[in-house]
PDB file with one MODEL, atoms N, CA, C and O in Angstrom:
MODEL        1
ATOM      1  N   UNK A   1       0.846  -1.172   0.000  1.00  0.00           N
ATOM      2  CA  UNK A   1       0.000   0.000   0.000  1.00  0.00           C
ATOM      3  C   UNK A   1       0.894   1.238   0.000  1.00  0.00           C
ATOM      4  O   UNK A   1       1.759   1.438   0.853  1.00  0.00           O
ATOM      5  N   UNK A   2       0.634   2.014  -0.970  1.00  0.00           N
ATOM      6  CA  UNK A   2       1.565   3.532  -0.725  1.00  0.00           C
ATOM      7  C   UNK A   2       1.649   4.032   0.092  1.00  0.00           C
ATOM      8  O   UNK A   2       1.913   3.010   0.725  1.00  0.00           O
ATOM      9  N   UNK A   3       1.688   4.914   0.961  1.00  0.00           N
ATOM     10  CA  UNK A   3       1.810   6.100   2.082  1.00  0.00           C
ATOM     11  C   UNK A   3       1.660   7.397   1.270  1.00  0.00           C
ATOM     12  O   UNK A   3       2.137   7.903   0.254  1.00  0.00           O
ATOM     13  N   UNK A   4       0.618   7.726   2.373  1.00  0.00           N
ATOM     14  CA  UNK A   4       0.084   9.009   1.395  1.00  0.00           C
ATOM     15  C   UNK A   4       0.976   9.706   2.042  1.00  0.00           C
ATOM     16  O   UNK A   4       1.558   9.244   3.024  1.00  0.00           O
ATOM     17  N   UNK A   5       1.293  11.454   1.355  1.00  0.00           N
ATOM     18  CA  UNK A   5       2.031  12.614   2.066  1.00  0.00           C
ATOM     19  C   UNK A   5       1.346  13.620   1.710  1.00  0.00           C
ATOM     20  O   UNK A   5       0.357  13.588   0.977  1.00  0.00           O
ATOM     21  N   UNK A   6       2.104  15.090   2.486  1.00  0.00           N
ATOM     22  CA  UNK A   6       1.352  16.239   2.510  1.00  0.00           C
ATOM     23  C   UNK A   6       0.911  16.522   0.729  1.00  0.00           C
ATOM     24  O   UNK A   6       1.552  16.443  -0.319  1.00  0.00           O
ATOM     25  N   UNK A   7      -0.488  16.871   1.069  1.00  0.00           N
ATOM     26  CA  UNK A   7      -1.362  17.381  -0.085  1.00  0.00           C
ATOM     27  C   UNK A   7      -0.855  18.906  -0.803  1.00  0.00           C
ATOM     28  O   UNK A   7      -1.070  19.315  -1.944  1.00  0.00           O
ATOM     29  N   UNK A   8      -0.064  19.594   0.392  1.00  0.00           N
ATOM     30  CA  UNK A   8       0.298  21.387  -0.324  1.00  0.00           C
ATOM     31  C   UNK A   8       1.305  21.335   0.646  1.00  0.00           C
ATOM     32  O   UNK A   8       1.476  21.089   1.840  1.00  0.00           O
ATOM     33  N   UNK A   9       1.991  21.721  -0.524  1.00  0.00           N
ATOM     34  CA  UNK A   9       3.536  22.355  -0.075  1.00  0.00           C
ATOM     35  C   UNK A   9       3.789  23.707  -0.171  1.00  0.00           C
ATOM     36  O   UNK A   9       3.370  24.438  -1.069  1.00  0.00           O
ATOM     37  N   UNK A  10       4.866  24.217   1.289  1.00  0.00           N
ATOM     38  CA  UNK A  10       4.335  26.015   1.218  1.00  0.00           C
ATOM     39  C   UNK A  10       5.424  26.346   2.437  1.00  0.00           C
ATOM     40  O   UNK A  10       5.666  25.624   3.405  1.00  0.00           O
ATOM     41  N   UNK A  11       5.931  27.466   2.162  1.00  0.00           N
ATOM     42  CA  UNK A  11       6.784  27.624   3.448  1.00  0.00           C
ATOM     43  C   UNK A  11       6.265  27.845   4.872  1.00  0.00           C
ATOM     44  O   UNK A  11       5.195  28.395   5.133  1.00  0.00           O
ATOM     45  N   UNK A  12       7.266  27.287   5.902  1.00  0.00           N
ATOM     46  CA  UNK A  12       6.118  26.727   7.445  1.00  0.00           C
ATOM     47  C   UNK A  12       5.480  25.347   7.072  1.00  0.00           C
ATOM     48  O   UNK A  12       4.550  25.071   7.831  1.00  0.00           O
ATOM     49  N   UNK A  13       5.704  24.484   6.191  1.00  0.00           N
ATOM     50  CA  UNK A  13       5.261  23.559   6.057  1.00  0.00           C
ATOM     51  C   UNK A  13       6.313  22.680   7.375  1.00  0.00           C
ATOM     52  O   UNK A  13       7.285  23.099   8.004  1.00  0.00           O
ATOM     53  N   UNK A  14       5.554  21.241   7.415  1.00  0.00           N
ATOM     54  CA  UNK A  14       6.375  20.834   9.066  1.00  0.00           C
ATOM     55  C   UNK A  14       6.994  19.174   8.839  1.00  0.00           C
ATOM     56  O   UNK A  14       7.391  18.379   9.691  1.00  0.00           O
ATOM     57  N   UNK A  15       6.872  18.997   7.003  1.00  0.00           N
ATOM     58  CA  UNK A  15       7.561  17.587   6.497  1.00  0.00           C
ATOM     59  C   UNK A  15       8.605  17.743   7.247  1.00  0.00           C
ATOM     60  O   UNK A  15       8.478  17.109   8.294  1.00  0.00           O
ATOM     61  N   UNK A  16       9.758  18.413   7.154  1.00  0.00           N
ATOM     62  CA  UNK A  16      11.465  18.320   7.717  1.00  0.00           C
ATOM     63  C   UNK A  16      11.607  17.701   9.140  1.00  0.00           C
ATOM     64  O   UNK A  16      12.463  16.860   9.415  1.00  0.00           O
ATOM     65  N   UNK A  17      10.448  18.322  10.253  1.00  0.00           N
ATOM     66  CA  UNK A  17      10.143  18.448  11.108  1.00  0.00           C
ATOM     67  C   UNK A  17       9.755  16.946  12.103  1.00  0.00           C
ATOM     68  O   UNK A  17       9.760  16.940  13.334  1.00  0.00           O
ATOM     69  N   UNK A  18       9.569  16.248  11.592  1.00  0.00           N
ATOM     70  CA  UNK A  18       8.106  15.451  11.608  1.00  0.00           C
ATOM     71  C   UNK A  18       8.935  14.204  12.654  1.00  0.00           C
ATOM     72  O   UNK A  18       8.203  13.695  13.503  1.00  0.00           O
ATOM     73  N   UNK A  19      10.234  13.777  12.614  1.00  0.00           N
ATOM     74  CA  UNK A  19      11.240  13.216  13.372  1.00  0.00           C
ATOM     75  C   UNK A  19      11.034  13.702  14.426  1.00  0.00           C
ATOM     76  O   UNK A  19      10.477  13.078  15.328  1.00  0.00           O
ATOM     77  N   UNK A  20      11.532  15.195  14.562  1.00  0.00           N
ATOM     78  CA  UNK A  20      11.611  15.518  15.582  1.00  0.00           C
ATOM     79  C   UNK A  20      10.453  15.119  16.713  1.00  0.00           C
ATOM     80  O   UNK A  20      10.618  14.580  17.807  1.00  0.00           O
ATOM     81  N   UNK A  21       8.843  15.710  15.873  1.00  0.00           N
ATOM     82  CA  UNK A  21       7.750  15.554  16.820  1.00  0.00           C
ATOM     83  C   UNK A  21       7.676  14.341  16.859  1.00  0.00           C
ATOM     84  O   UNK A  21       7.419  14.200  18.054  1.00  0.00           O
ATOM     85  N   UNK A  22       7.708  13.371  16.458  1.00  0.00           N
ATOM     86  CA  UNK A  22       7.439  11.692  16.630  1.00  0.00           C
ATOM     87  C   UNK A  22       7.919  11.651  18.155  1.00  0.00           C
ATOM     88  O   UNK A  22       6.870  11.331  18.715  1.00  0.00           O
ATOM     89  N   UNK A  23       8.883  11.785  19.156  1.00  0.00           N
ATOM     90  CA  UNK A  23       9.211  12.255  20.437  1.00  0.00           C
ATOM     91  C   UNK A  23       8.197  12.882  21.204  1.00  0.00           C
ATOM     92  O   UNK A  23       8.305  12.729  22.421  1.00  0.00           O
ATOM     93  N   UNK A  24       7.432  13.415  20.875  1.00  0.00           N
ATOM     94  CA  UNK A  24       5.990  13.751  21.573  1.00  0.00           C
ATOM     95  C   UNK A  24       4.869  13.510  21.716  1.00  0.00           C
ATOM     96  O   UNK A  24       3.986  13.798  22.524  1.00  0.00           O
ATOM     97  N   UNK A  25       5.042  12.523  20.206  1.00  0.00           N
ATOM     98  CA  UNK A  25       3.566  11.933  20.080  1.00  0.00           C
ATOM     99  C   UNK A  25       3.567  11.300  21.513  1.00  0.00           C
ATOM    100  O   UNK A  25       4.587  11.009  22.136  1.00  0.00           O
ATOM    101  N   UNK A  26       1.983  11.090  22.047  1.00  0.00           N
ATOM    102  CA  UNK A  26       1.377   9.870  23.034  1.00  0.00           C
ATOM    103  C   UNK A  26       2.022   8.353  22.385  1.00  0.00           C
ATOM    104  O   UNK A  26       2.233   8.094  21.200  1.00  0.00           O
ATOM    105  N   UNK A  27       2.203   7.645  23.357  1.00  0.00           N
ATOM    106  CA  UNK A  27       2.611   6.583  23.492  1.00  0.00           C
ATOM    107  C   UNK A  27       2.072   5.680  22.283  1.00  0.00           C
ATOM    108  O   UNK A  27       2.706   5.132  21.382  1.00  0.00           O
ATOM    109  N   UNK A  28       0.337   5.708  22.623  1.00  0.00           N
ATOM    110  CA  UNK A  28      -0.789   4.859  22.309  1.00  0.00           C
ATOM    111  C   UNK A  28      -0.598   5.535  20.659  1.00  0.00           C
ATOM    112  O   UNK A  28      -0.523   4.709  19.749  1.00  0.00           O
ATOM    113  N   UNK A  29      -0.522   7.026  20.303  1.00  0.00           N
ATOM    114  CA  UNK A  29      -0.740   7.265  18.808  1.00  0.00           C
ATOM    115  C   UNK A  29       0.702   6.227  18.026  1.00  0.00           C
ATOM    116  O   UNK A  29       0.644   5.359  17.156  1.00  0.00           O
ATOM    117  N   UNK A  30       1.865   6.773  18.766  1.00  0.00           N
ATOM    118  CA  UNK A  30       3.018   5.532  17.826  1.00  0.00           C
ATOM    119  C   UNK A  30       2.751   4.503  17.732  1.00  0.00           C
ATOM    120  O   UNK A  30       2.776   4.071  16.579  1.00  0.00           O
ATOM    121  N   UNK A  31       2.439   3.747  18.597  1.00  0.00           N
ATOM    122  CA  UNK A  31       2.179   2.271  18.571  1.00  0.00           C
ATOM    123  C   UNK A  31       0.579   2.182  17.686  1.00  0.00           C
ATOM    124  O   UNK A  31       0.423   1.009  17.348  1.00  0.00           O
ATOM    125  N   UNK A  32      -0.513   2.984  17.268  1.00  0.00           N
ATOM    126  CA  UNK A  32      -1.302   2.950  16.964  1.00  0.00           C
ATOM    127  C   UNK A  32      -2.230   1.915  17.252  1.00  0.00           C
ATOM    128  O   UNK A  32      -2.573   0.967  16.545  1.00  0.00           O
ATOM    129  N   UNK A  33      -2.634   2.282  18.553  1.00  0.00           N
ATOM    130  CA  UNK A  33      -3.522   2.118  19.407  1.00  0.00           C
ATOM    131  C   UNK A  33      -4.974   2.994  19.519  1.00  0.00           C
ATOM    132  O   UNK A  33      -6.099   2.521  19.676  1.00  0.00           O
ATOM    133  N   UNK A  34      -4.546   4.583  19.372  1.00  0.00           N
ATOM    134  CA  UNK A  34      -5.384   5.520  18.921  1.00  0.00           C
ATOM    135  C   UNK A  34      -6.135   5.145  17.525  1.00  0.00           C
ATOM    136  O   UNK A  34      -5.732   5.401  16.390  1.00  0.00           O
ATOM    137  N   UNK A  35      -7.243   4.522  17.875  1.00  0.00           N
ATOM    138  CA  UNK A  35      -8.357   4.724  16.322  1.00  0.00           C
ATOM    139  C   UNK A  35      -8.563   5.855  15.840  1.00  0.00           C
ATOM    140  O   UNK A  35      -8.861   5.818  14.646  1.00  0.00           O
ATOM    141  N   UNK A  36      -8.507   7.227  16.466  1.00  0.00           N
ATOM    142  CA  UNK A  36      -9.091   8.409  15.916  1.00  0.00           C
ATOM    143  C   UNK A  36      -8.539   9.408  15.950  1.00  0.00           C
ATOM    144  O   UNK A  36      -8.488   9.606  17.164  1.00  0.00           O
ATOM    145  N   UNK A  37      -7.869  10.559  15.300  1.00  0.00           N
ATOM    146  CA  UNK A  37      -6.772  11.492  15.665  1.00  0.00           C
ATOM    147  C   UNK A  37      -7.547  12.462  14.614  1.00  0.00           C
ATOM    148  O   UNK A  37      -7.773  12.279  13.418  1.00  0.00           O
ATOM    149  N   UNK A  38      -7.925  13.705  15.577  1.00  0.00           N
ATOM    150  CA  UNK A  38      -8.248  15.166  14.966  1.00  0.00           C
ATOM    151  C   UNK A  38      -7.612  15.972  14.912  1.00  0.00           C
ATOM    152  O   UNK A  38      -7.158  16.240  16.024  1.00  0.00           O
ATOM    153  N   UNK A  39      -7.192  16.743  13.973  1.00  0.00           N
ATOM    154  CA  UNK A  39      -5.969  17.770  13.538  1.00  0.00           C
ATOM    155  C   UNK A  39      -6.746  18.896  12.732  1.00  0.00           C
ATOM    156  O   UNK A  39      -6.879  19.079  11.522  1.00  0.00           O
ATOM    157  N   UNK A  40      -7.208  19.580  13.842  1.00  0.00           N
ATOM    158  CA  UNK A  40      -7.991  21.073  13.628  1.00  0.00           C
ATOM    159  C   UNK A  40      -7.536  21.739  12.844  1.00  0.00           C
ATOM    160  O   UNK A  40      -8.302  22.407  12.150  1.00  0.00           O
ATOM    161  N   UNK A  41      -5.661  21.852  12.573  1.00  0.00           N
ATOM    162  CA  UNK A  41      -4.875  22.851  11.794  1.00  0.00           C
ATOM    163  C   UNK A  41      -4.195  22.149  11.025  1.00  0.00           C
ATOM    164  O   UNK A  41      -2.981  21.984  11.142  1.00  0.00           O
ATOM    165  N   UNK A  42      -5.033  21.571  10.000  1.00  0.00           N
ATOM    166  CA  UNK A  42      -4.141  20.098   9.284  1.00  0.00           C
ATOM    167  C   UNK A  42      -3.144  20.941   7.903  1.00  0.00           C
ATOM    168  O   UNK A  42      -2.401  20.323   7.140  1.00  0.00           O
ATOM    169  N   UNK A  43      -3.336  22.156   7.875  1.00  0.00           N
ATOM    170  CA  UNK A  43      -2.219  22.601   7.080  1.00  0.00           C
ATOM    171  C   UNK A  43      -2.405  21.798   5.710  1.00  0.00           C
ATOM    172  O   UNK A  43      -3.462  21.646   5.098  1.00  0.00           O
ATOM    173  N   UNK A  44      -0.769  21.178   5.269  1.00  0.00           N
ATOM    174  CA  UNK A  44      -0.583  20.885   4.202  1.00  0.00           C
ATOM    175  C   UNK A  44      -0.802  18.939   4.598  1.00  0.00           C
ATOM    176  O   UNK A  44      -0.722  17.979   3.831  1.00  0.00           O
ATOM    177  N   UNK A  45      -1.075  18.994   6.022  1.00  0.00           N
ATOM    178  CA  UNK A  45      -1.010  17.335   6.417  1.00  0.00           C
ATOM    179  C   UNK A  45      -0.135  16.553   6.473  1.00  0.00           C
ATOM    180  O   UNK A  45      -0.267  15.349   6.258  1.00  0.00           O
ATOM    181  N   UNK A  46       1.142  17.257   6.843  1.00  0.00           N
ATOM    182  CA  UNK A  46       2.367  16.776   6.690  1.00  0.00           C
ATOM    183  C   UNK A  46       2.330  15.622   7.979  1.00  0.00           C
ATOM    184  O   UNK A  46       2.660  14.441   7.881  1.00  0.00           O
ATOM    185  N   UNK A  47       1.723  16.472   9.473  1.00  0.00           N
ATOM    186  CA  UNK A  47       2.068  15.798  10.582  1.00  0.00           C
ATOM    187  C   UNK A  47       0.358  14.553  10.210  1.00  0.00           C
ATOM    188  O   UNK A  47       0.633  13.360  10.342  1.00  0.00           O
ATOM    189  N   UNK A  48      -0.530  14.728   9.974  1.00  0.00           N
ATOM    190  CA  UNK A  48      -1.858  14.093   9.579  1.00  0.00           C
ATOM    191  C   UNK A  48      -1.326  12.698   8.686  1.00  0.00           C
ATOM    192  O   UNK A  48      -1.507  11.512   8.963  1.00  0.00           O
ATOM    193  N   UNK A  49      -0.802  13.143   7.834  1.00  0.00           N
ATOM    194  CA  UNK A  49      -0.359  11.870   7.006  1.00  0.00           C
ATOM    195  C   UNK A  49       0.558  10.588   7.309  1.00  0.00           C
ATOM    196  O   UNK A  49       0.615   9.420   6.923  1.00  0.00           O
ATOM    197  N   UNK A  50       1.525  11.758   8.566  1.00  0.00           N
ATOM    198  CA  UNK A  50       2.770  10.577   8.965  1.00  0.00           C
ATOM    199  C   UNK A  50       2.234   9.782   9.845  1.00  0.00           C
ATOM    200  O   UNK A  50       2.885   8.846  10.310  1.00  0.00           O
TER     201      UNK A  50
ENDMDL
END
């Protein structure tokens, strides 16, 4: 299956980034345990997609 990625690319976009936050995610979202994840400011969906 492919892996989708961000839909719009634009400066402040947060692809580069996205390592770093993986360190903050909740426990339960890495291991994907979380069924449901809302992203109010989904931007270009860089952090939504990963």
């Amino acid at each position: 299956m492919m892996k989708a990625g961000p839909f719009l690319k634009w400066v402040g976009g947060k692809s580069q980034l996205l390592t770093q936050f993986y360190d903050y995610y909740p426990p339960d979202l890495r291991n994907h345990k979380i069924k449901k994840y809302f992203e109010p400011f989904v931007g270009g969906g860089a952090v939504f997609f990963e």
